[in-house]
C-alpha positions in Angstrom: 75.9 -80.0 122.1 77.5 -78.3 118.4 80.5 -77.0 118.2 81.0 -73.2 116.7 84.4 -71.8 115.5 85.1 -67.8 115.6 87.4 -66.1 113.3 89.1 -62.9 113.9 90.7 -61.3 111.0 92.6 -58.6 112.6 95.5 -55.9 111.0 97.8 -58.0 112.9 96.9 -61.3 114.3 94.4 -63.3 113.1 92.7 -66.0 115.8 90.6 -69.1 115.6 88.4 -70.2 118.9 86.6 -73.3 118.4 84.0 -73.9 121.4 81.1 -77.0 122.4 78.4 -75.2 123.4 75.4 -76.3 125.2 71.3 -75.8 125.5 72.2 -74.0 128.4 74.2 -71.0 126.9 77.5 -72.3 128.3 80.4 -72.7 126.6 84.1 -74.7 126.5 86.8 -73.7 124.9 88.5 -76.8 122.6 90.7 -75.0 120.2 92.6 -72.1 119.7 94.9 -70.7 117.1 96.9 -67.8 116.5 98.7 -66.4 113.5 100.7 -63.1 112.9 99.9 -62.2 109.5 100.8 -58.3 109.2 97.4 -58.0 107.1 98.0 -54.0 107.3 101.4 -54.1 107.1 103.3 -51.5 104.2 99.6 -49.8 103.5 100.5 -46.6 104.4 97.7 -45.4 106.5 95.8 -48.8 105.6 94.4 -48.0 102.3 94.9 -51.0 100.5 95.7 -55.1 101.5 99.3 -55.8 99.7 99.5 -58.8 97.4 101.7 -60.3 100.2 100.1 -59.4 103.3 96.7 -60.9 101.2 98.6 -64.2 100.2 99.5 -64.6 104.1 96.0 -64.1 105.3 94.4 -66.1 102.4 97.0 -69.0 103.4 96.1 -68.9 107.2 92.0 -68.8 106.8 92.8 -72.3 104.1 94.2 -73.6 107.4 92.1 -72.2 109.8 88.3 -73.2 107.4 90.4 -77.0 107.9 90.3 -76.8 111.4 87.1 -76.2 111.9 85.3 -78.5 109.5 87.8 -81.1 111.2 85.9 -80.1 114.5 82.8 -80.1 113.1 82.3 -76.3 113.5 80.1 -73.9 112.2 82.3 -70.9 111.3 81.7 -66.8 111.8 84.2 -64.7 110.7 84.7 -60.6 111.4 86.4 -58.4 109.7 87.9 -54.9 111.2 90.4 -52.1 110.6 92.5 -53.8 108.1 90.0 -55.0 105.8 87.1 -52.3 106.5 89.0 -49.7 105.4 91.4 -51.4 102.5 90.0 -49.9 98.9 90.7 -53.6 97.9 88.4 -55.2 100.8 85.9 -56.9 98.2 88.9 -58.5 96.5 90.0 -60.3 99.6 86.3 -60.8 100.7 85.9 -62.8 97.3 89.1 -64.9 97.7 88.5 -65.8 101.1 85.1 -67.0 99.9 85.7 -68.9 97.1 89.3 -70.5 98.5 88.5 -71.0 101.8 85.0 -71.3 102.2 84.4 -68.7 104.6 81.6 -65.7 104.7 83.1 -63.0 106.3 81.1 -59.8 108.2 82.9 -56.9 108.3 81.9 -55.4 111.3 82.0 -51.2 112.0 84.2 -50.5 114.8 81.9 -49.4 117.6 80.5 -53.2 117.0 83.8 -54.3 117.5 84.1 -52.7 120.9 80.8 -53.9 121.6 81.3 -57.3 120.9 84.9 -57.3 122.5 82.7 -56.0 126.2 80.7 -59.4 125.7 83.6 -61.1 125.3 84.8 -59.3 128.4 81.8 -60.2 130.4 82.2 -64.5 129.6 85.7 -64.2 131.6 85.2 -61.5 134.1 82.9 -60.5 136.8 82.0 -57.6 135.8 78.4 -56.9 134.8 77.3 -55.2 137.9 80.4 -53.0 137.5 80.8 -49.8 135.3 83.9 -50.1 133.5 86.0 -48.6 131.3 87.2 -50.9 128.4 90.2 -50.6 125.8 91.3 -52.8 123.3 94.3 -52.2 121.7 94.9 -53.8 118.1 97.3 -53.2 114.9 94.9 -50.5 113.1 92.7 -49.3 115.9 91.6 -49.0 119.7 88.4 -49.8 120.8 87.3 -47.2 123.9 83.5 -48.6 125.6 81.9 -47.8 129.1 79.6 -50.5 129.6 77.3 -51.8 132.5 75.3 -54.6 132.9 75.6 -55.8 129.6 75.2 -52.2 128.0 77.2 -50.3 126.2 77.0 -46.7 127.6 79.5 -45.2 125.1 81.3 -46.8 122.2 84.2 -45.6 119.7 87.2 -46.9 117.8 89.5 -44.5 117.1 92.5 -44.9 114.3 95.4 -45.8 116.3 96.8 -48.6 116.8 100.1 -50.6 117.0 101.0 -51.0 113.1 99.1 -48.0 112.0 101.5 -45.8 114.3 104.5 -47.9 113.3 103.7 -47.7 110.1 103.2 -43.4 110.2 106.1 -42.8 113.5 109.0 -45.8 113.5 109.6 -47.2 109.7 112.9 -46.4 110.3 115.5 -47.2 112.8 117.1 -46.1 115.2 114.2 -45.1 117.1 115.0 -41.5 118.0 113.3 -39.0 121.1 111.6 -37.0 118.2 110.0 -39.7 116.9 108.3 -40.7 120.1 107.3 -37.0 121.3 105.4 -37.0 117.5 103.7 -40.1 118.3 102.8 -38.7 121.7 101.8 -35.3 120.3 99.8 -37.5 117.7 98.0 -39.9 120.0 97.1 -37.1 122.6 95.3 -34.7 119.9 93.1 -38.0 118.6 91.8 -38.9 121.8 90.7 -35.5 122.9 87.3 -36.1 122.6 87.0 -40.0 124.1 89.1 -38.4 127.1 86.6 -35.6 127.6 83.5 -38.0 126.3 85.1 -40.8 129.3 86.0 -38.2 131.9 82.4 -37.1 131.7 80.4 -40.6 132.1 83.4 -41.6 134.8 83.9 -45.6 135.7 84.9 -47.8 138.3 87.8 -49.8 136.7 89.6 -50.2 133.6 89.9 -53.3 131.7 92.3 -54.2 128.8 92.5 -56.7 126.3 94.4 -58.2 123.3 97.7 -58.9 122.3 99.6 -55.7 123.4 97.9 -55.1 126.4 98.4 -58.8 127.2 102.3 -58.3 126.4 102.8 -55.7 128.4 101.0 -56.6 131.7 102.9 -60.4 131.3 106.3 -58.6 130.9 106.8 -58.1 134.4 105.9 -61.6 135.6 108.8 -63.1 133.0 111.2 -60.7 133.7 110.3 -61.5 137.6 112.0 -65.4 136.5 108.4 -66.3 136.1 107.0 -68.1 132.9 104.0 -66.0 133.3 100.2 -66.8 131.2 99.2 -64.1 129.4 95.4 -65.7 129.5 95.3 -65.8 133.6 92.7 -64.2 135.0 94.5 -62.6 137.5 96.8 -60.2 135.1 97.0 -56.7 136.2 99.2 -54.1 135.2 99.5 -50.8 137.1 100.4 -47.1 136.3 103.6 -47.8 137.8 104.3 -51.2 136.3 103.5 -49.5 132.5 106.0 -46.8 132.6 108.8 -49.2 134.0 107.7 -51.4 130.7 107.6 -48.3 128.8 111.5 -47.1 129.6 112.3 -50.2 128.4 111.3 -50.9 125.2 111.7 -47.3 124.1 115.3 -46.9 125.4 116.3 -49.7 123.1 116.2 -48.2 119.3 116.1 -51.3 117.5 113.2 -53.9 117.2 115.9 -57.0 116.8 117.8 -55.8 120.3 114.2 -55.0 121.1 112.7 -58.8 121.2 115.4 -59.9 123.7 113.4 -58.5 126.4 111.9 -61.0 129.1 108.5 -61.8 127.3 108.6 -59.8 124.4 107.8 -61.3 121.5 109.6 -60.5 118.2 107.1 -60.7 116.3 105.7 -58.0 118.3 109.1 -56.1 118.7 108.5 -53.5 116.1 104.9 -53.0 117.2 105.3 -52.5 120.9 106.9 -49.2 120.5 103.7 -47.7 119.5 101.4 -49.8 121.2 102.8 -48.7 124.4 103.3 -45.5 123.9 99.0 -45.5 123.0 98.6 -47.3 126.5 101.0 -44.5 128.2 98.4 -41.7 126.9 95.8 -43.6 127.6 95.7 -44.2 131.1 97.5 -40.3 131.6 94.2 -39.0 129.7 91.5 -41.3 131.6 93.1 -41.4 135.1 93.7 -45.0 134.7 96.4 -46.1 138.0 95.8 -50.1 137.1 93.9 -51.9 134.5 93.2 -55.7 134.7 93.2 -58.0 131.9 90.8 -59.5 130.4 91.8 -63.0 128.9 88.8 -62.6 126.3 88.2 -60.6 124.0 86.6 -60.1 120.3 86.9 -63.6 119.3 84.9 -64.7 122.5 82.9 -61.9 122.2 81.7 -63.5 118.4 80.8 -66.9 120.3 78.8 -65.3 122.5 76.8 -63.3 120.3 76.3 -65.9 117.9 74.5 -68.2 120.6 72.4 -65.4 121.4 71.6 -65.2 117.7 70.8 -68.6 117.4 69.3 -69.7 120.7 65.8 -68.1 122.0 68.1 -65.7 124.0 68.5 -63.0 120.7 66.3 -60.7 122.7 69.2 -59.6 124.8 70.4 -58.4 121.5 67.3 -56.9 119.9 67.2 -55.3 123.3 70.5 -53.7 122.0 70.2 -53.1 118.7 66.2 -51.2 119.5 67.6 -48.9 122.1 70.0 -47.9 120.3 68.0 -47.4 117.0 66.0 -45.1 119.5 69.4 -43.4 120.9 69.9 -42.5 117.5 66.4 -41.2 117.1 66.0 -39.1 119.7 69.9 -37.7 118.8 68.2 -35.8 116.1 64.9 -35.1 117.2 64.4 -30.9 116.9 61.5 -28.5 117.6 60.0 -28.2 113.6 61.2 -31.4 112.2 58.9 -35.0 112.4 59.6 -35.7 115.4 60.9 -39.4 117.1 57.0 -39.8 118.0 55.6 -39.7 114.1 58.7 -42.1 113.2 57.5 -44.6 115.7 54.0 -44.4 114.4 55.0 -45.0 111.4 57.0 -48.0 112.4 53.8 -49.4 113.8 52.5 -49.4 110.4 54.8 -50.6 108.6 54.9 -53.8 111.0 51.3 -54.1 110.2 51.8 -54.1 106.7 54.2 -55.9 106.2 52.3 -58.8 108.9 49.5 -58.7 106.3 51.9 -59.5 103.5 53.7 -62.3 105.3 50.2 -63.8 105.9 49.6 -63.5 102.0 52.4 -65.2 101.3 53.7 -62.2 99.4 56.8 -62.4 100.4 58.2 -65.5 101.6 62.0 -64.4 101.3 61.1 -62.4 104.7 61.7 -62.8 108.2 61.9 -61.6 111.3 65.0 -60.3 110.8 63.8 -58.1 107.9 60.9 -56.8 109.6 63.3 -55.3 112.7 65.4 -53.8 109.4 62.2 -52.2 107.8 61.2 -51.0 111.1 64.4 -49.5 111.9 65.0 -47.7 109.0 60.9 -45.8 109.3 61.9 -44.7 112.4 65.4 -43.3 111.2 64.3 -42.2 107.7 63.9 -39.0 108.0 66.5 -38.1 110.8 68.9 -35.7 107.5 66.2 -33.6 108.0 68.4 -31.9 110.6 71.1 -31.0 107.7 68.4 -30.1 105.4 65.0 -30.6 103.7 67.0 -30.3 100.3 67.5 -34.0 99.5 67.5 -34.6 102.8 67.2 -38.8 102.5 70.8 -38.8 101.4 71.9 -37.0 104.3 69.8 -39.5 106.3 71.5 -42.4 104.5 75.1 -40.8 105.3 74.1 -40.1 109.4 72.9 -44.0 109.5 75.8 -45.1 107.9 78.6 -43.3 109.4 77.0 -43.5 113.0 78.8 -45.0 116.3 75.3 -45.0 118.4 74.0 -48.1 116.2 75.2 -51.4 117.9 74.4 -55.0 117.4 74.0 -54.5 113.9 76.3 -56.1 111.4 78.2 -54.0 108.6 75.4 -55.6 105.9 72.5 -55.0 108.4 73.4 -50.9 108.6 73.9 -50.8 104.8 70.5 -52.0 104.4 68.7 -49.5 107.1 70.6 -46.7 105.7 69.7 -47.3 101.8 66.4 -47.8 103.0 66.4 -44.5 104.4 67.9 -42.9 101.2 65.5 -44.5 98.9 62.4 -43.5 101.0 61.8 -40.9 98.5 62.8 -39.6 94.9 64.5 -42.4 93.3 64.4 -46.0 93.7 67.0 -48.3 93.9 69.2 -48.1 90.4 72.0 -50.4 88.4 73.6 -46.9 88.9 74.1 -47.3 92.7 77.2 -49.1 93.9 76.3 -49.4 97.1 73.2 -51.0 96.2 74.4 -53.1 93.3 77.4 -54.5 95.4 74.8 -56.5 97.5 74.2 -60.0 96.8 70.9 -60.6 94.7 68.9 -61.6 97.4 69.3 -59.0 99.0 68.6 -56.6 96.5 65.3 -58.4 96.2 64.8 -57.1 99.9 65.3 -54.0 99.9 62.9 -53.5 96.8 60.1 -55.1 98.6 61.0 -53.3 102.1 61.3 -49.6 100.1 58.3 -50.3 98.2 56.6 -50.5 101.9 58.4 -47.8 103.5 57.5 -45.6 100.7 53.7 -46.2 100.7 53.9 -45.9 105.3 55.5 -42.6 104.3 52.1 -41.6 102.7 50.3 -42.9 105.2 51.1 -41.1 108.0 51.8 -38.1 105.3 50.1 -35.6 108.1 52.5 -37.1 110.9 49.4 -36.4 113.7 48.8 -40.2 113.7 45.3 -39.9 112.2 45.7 -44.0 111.1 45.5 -46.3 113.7 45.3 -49.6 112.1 45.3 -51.0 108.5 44.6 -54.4 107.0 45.7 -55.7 103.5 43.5 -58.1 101.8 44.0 -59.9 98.5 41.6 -59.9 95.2 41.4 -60.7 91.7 42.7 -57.4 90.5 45.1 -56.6 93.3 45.3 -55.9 96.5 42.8 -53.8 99.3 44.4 -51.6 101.9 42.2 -50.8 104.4 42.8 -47.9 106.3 41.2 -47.3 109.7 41.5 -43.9 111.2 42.4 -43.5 115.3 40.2 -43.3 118.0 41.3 -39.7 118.7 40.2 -39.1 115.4 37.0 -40.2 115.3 35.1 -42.3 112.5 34.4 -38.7 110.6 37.9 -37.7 110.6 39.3 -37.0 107.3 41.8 -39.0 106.2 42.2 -38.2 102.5 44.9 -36.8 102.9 46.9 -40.0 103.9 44.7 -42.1 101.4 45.7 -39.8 98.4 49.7 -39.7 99.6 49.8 -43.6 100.0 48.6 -43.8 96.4 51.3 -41.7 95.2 53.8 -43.8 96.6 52.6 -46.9 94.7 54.5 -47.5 91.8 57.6 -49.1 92.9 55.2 -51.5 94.6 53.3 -52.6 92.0 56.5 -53.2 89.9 57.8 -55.3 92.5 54.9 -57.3 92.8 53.3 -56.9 89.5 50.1 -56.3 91.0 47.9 -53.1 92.1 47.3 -52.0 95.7 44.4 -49.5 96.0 43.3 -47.8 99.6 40.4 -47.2 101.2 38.9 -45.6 104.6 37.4 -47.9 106.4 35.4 -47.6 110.1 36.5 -50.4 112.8 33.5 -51.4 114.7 
């Protein structure tokens, strides 16, 4: 039994879950916490974290990083709208590091709807059911289709209950032409999820988080019931939302606003936004109820962290490979390398970078590192589509900026997407800020893992597969790569080619390991 703490810093709220876990994969809950910290409050369109939204979250993480190492807790944190898209994000990254102890991944938002579905799936049964999830929070809304465990479609789109506060109700009285704006607004951003959702279809809808929560418990308080906003049975209906809805917005201030039956004032300014989004919502989808889901991201973080950490990750590599390939296959066109030369040469870069391990070349390594490496051969050449014309910068923007890639943290899509831009031309540079930002150590990584890539890009320089199988040995002067041509190919095939490409792609790898590598064809018996 260990205990494990999950922190989720969120524009609005930010919550602690502290759980005992056991060999088994199960779970109990032994701690919460909840704090309203406004993280993305007076940023405009959240551009930057103010100096007094900052202090506020800064104070509640001191408190929080106590609680857990009270409980003995190993602590993840996450990161989304807020701080992900704050200019200042590294500032508050570094304070909450060095004054409270606490690493923090900020995650992209389609991995925030992922993990809020596993979350989903530790409260609910609902694994052998397509559903339709939402997840409304202060600077966006998670949309996912999942089943059985899989995402099927994944967004987060920028809306959410401060950021439309922020942009439609500063002011008060709250006026009719400020809600028709907001509903104009909201209905012209989620165009494409309703025609993306409408298309895949789903058998239920399920909400979660703090203003969903609120407004499905509303009408059990205002029904003389004290209501639970975590029960397991909360449902909220089509009906039931627009009843909520006249409510809050026929009252035009937030202070006569919080009276309501199980409205909190905290949330009173919010709300007006938030369900105005969950009005358009379920009119766009052809949503009549949605149930609750009593877990969400923070639960979602426990989950995936056992996975990481028990022998069940391959439930997650499962993920994280398929949709690599999703990605793949996205941009596979008639004329361009297509998705089968990538996975060849991801089968030898594996290889090589095997042989290394067994040198002991590079004992910073792992497993982890060789799924990286390997994702980012098979997606390094997918800018091709925009154009040939430095065409691994485009790949580094597609990788970077793409919603298909899921179980990968913010860091881990970084990494596969620089690799893909330094595949060719130049290396990786002081001059780079996105390479420079990362910590030394993993700098050090990607040298070593772009010094392979770019010597598997000679290899398989043909893209026909002619190499079936290499092995790396170590001598005096340096290091043997012996190359061993496919069966297809036959043991007269000619293979210069590759040989002569490979060597050109040397010289960041010998810097990096201060030794040569020379290649030669070689016949398996």
């Amino acid at each position: 039994m260990s205990n494990l703490a999950a922190i989720d810093i969120g524009t609005n709220s930010f919550h602690l879950v502290v759980v005992k876990t056991d060999e088994h994969g199960n779970f109990e809950i032994v701690g919460r916490e909840k704090e309203s910290v406004r993280l993305g409050s007076g940023a405009g369109d959240l551009e930057t974290i103010q100096p007094d939204a900052m202090e506020r979250g800064i104070t509640v993480l001191a408190r929080f990083s106590k609680i857990a190492r009270t409980m003995n807790a190993t602590v993840r944190a996450v990161a989304t709208s807020a701080v992900r898209e704050a200019k200042n994000k590294d500032e508050f990254l570094d304070r909450v590091r060095t004054e409270c102890g606490i690493e923090t991944e900020v995650i992209p938002g389609h991995e925030e709807a992922r993990l809020i579905y596993m979350g989903m799936l530790q409260a609910l049964p609902l694994y052998n059911r397509k559903i339709l999830m939402i997840d409304i929070g202060g600077g966006s809304t998670e949309f996912l289709i999942g089943f059985e465990g899989r995402p099927l479609y994944a967004i987060s789109v920028k809306l959410g209950a401060i950021r439309l506060k922020e942009r439609f109700f500063k002011k008060e009285p709250l006026t009719k032409g400020m809600i028709d704006d907001c509903r104009k607004f909201i209905r012209i951003q989620l165009t494409g999820v309703r025609d993306e959702i409408r298309s895949r279809g789903f058998e239920l809808a399920i909400g979660s988080s703090g203003t969903i929560e609120t407004l499905a418990g509303m009408k059990y308080l205002d029904e003389s019931d004290q209501g639970d906003s975590k029960r397991r049975d909360l449902f909220i209906t089509r009906a039931e939302l627009d009843e909520a809805a006249e409510k809050i917005l026929s009252i035009e201030t937030a202070r006569k606003r919080s009276r309501l039956p199980g409205l909190d004032e905290k949330r009173a300014d919010i709300i007006v936004g938030g369900v105005i989004l969950l009005q358009e919502a379920f009119q766009l989808l052809g949503i009549e109820n949605m149930q609750v889901s009593p877990y969400a991201l923070r639960e979602g973080v426990i989950y995936d962290t056992m996975s990481r950490e028990q022998h069940s990750a391959a439930s997650l590599n499962d993920i994280r490979r398929s949709s690599v390939e999703h990605l793949l296959e996205s941009f596979d066109r008639k004329g361009l390398p297509g998705a089968g030369s990538a996975r060849h040469s991801a089968m030898l870069s594996l290889k090589f970078f095997g042989h290394m391990r067994k040198l002991g070349l590079i004992p910073e390594m792992d497993d982890s590192d060789s799924f990286l490496l390997e994702s980012a051969v098979m997606l390094h050449n997918i800018g091709l589509i925009i154009s040939h014309s430095a065409h691994h910068k485009h790949s580094y923007y597609i990788i970077k900026n793409s919603e298909l890639l899921l179980g990968f943290s913010a860091q881990e899509i970084e990494i596969i997407a620089l690799l893909a831009r330094y595949h060719r031309k130049s290396g990786p540079s002081k001059k780079h800020p996105e390479f420079t930002s990362l910590p030394p150590l993993i700098q050090r990584k990607i040298l070593i893992m772009v010094s392979i890539l770019r010597i598997i890009v000679g290899l398989d320089r043909s893209g026909t597969g002619n190499i079936r199988d290499l092995i790396l040995t170590q001598e005096k002067k340096g290091l043997i790569c012996d190359v061993i041509p496919s069966q297809a190919a036959g043991a007269a095939a000619d293979i210069s080619l590759e040989i002569w490409a490979a060597g050109l792609k040397t010289d960041l790898f010998e810097k990096t390991f201060g030794r040569e590598i020379e290649f030669r064809k070689m016949i398996a018996p």
